[in-house]
C-alpha positions as a Markdown table, in Angstrom:
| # | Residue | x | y | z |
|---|---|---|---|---|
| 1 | Unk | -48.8 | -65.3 | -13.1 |
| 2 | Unk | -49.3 | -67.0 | -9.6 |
| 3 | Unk | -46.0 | -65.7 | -8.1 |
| 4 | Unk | -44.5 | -62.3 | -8.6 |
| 5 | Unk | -41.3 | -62.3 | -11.0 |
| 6 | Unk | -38.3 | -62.7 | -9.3 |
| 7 | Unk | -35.9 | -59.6 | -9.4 |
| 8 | Unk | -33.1 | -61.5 | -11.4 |
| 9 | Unk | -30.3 | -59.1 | -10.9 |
| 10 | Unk | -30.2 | -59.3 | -7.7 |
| 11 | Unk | -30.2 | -63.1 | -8.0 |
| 12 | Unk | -27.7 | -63.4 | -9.7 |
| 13 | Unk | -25.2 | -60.6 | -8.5 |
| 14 | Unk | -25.5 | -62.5 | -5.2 |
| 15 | Unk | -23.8 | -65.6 | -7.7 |
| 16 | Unk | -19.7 | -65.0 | -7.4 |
| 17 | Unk | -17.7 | -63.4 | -4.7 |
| 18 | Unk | -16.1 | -60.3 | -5.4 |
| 19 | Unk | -13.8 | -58.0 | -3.1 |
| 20 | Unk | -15.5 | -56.9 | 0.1 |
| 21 | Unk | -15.2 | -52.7 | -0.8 |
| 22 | Unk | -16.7 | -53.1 | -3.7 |
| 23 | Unk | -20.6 | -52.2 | -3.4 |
| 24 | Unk | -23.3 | -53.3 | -4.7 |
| 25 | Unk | -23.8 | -52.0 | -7.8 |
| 26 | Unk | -20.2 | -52.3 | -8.6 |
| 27 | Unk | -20.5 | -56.4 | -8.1 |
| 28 | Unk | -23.5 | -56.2 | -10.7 |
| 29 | Unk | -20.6 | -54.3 | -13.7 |
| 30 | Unk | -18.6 | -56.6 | -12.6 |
| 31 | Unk | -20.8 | -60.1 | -13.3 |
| 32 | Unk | -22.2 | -58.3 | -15.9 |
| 33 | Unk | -18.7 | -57.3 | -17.0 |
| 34 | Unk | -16.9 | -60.9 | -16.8 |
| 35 | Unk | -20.2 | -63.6 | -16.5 |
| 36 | Unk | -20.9 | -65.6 | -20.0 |
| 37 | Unk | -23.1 | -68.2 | -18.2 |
| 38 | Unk | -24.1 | -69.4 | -15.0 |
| 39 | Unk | -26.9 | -72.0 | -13.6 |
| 40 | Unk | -27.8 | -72.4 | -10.3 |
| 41 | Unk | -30.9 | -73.4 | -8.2 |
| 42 | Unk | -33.0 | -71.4 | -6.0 |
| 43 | Unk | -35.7 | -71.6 | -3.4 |
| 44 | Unk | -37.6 | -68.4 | -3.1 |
| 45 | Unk | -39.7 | -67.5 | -0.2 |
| 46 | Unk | -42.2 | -64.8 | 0.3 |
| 47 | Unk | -43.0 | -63.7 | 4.1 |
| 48 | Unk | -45.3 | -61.4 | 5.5 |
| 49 | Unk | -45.2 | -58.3 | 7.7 |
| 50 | Unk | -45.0 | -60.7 | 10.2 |
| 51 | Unk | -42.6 | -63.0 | 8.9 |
| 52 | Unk | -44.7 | -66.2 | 8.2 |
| 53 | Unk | -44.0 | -67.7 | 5.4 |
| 54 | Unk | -47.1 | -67.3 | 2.4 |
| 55 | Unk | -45.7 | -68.8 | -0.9 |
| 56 | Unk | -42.4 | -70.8 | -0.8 |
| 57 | Unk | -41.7 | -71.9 | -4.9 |
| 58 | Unk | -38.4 | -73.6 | -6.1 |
| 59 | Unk | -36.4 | -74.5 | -9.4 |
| 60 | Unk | -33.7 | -73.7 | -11.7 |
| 61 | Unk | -32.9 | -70.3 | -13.4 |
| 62 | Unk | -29.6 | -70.3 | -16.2 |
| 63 | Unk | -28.3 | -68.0 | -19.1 |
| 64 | Unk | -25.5 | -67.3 | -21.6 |
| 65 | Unk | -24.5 | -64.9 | -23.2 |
| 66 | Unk | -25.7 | -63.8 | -26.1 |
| 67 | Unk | -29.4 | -63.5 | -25.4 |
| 68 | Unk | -30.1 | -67.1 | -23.7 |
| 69 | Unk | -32.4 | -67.2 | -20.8 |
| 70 | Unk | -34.1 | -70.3 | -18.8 |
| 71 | Unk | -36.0 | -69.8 | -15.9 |
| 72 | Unk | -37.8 | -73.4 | -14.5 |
| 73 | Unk | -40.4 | -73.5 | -11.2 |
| 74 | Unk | -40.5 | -76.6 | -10.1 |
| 75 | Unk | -42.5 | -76.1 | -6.8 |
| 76 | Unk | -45.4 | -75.2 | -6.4 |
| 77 | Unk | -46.4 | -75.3 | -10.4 |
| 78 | Unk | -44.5 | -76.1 | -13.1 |
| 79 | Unk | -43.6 | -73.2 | -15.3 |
| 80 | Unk | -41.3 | -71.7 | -17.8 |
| 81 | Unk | -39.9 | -69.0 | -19.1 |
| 82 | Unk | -37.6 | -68.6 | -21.7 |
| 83 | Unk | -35.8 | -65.7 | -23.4 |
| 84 | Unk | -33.8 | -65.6 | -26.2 |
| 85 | Unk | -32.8 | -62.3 | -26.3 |
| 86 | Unk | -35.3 | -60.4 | -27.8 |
| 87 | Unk | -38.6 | -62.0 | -26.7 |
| 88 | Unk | -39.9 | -63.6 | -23.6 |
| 89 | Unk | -42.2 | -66.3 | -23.1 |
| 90 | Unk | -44.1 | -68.3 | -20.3 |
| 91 | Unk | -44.8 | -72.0 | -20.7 |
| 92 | Unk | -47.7 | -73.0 | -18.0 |
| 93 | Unk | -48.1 | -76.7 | -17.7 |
| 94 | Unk | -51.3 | -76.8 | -15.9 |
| 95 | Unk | -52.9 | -75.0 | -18.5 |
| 96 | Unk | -50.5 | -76.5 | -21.1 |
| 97 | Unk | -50.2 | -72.8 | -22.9 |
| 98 | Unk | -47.5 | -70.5 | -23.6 |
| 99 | Unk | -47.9 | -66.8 | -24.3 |
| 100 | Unk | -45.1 | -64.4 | -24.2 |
| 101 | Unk | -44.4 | -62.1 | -21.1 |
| 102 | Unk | -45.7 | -58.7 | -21.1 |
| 103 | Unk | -43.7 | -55.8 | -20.7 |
């Protein structure tokens, strides 16, 4: 891939509010716990060890529950990835070609 995979549990325990002493892996039970489906949009920037900016890449990510799993870059490249619960797969539209993810 031309990006590294987002780490999608942190995305999305960073989703709902819960109660400020919990920490942070007890927000992740807890969306885990109580989340069917969510959607959001994201903008995700990679920086340096000097803080500039190198790759900045945008688009949409949603799920539910059982299995269902969309993740769309818009910016820079278009590309998807979809789950469905028990296999991955990228969708590349420059190279119009779809392979599933490696593990």
């Amino acid at each position: 891939m031309r990006r590294a995979f987002p780490i999608i549990a942190l995305f999305f325990s960073g989703l709902f509010a819960f109660p400020a002493h919990a920490g942070p892996i007890e927000k992740l039970h807890a969306f885990i716990e109580q989340t069917r489906s969510a959607r959001a949009t994201f903008t995700q920037t990679v920086a340096d060890s000097s803080g500039q900016i190198t790759q900045q890449a945008s688009g949409a990510v949603q799920f539910q529950r059982p299995g269902k799993f969309r993740w769309t870059y818009s910016k820079p490249y278009e590309q998807l990835i979809v789950g469905d619960g028990e296999k991955l797969w990228i969708y590349d539209k420059d190279l119009n070609q779809v392979h599933p993810a490696q593990t």
